[in-house]
VEXPABA-152848 format. One record per atom (N, C-alpha, C): x, y, z; residue in three letters. Coordinates in steps of 0.1 Angstrom, whole numbers, plus 2048, in hexadecimal, padded with zeros to 3 digits. Layout:
<nodes>
XYZala
...
</nodes>
This chain:
<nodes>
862BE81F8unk
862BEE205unk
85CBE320Funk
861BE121Bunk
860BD8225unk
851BDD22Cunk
84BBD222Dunk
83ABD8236unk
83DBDE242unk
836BE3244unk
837BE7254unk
837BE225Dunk
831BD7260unk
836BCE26Cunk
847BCA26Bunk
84DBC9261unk
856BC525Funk
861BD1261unk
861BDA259unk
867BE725Bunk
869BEB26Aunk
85BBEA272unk
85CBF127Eunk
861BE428Bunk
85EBD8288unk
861BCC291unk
86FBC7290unk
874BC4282unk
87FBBC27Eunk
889BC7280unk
887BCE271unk
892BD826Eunk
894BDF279unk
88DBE6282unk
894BF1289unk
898BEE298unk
892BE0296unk
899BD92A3unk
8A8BD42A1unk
8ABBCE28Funk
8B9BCF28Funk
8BEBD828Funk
8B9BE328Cunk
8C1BEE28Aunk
8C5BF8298unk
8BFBF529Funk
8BBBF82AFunk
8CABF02B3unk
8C6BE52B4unk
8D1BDC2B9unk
8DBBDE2B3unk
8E0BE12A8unk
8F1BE12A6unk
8F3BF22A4unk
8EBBF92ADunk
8EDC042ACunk
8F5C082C0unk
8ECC022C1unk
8EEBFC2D6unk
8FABF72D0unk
8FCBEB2CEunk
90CBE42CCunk
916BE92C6unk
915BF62BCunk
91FBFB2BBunk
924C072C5unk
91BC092CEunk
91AC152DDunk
925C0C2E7unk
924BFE2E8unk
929BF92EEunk
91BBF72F6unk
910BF12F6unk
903BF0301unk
904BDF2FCunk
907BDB30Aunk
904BD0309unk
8FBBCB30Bunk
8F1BCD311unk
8E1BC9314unk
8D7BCD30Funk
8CFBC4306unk
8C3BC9301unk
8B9BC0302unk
8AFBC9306unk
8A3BBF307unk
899BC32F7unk
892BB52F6unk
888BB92ECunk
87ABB22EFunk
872BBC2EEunk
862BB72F0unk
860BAE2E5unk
85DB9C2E4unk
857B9A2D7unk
84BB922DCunk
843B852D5unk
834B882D6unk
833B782D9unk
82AB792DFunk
827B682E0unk
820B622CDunk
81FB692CCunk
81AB6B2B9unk
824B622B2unk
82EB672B8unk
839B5B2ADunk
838B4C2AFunk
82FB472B6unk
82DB392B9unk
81FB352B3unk
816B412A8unk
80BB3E2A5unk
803B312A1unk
813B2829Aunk
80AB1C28Funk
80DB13296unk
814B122A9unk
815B052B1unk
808B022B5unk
807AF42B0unk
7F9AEE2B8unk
7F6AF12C7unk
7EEAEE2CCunk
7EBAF22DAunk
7EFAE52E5unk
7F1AE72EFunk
7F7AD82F8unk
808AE32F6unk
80EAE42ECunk
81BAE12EEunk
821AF22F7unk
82BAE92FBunk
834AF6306unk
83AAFC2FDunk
838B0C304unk
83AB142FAunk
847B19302unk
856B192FFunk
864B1F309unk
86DB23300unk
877B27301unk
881B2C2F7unk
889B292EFunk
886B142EDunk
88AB0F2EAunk
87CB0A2DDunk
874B112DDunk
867B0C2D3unk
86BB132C6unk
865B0A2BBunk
863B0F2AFunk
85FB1C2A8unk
865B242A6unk
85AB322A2unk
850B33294unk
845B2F297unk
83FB2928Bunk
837B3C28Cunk
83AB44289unk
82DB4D284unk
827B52278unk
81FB5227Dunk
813B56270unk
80BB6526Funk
80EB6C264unk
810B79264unk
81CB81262unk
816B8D25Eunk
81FB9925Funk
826B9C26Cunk
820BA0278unk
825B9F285unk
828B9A289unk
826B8E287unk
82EB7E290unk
83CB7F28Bunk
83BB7C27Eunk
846B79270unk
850B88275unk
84AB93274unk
856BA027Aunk
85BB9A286unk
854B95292unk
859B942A1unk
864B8729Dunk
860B7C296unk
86AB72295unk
874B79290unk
874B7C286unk
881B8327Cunk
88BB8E288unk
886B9228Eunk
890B9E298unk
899B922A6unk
88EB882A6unk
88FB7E2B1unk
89BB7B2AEunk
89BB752A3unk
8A6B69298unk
8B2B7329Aunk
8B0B82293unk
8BEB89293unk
8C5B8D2A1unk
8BEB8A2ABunk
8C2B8D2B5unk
8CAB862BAunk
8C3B782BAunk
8CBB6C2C0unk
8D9B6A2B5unk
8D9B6C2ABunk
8E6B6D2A2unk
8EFB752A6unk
8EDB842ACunk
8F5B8D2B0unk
8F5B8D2BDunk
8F5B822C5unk
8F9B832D4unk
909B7C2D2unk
911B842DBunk
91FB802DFunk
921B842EEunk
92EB822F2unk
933B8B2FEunk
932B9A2FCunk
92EBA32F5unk
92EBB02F7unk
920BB52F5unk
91ABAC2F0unk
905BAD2EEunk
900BA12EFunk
8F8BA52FCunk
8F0B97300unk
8E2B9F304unk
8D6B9B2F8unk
8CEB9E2F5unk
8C4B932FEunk
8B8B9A302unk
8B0B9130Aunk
8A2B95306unk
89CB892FCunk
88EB8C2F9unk
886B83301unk
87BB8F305unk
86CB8D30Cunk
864B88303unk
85DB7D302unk
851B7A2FAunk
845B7D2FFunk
83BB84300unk
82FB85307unk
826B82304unk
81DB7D30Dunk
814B7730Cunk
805B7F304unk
7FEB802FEunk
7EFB852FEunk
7E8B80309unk
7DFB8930Cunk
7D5B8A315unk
7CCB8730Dunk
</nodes>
């Protein structure tokens, strides 16, 4: 059985998403974490073009839904993830 971070971040975000894509919804947004950038040294620019180095259960779920997302963008699903910052 999949942990919980994973079950509730990864899984049900794919399952979310090709649930929308088979509705015909083309737009989906996903909340994921500035967490996925945990093991970048400090100095480096963090953009959407950076490494996802996370560390953890949570990080490791947010990358994993990140990744399947960007795999399942085409012309009929164009998914747009937020990474957010911690305060």
């Amino acid at each position: 059985m999949p942990s919980r971070p994973i079950a509730l971040n990864a899984e049900a975000t794919e399952s979310l998403a090709k649930s929308c894509a088979a509705q015909g919804i083309q737009r989906f947004t996903f909340g994921s974490s500035c967490s996925v950038y945990d093991s970048l040294p400090p100095g480096v620019v963090y953009d959407e073009d950076a490494v996802l180095t996370p560390r953890g259960a949570y990080a490791g779920s947010k990358a994993q839904a990140e990744v399947y997302l960007r795999e399942s963008t085409s012309t009929d699903f164009r998914p747009t993830i937020l990474r957010q910052g911690t305060v």
